[in-house]
C-alpha positions as CSV (number, residue, x, y, z in Angstrom):
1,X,-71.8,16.9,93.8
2,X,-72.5,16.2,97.5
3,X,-69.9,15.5,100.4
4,X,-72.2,12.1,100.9
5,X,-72.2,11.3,96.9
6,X,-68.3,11.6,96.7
7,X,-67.9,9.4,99.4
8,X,-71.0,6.7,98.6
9,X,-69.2,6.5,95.3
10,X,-66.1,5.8,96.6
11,X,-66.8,3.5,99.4
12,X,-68.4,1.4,96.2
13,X,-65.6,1.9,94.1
14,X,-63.5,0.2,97.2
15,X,-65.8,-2.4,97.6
16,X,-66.0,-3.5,94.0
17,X,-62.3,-3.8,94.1
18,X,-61.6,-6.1,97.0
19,X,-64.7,-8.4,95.4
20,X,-62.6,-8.3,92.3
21,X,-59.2,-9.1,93.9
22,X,-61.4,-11.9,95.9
23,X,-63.0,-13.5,93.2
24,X,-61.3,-16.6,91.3
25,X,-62.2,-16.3,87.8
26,X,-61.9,-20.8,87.8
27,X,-64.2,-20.9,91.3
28,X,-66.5,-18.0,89.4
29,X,-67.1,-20.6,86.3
30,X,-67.7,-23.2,88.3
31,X,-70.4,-22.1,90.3
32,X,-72.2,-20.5,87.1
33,X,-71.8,-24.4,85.9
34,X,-73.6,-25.2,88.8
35,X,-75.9,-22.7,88.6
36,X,-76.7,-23.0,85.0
37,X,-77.3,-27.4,85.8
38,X,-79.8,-25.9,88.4
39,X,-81.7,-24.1,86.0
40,X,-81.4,-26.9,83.7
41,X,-83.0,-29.3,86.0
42,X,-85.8,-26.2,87.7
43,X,-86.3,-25.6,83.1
44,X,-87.0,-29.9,82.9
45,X,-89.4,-30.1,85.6
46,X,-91.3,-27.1,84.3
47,X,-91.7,-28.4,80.7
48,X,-92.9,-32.0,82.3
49,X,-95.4,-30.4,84.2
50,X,-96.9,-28.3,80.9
51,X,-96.7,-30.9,79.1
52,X,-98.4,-33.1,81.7
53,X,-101.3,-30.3,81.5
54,X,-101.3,-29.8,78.2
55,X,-102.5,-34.0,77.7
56,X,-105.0,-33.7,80.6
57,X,-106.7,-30.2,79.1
58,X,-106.4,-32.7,75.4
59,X,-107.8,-35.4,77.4
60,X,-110.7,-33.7,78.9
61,X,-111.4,-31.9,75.5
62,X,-112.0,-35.7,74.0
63,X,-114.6,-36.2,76.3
């Protein structure tokens, strides 16, 4: 193992630790809440539009 992968590795491992110490696991949840009602709302829009399409392609198949 390389001078350069010894210390890569554990400049990471350093890293990852003071992210860790850093993080608060309440603050953490609450943003994935608030990611995950983001999602919810991108996931609505997205089944509206297809099924918006999917009466104008039934619509145009009438005709």
């Amino acid at each position: 193992m390389g001078l350069f992968d010894r210390l890569s590795r554990v400049v990471r491992a350093n890293l990852n630790d003071m992210v860790s110490k850093a993080e608060d696991p309440e603050k953490v949840l609450e943003q994935a809440v608030i990611d995950m009602q983001e999602d919810l709302v991108q996931l609505r829009q997205a089944v509206a539009r297809s099924i918006a399409e999917q009466k104008r392609t039934e619509q145009r198949y009438q005709q």
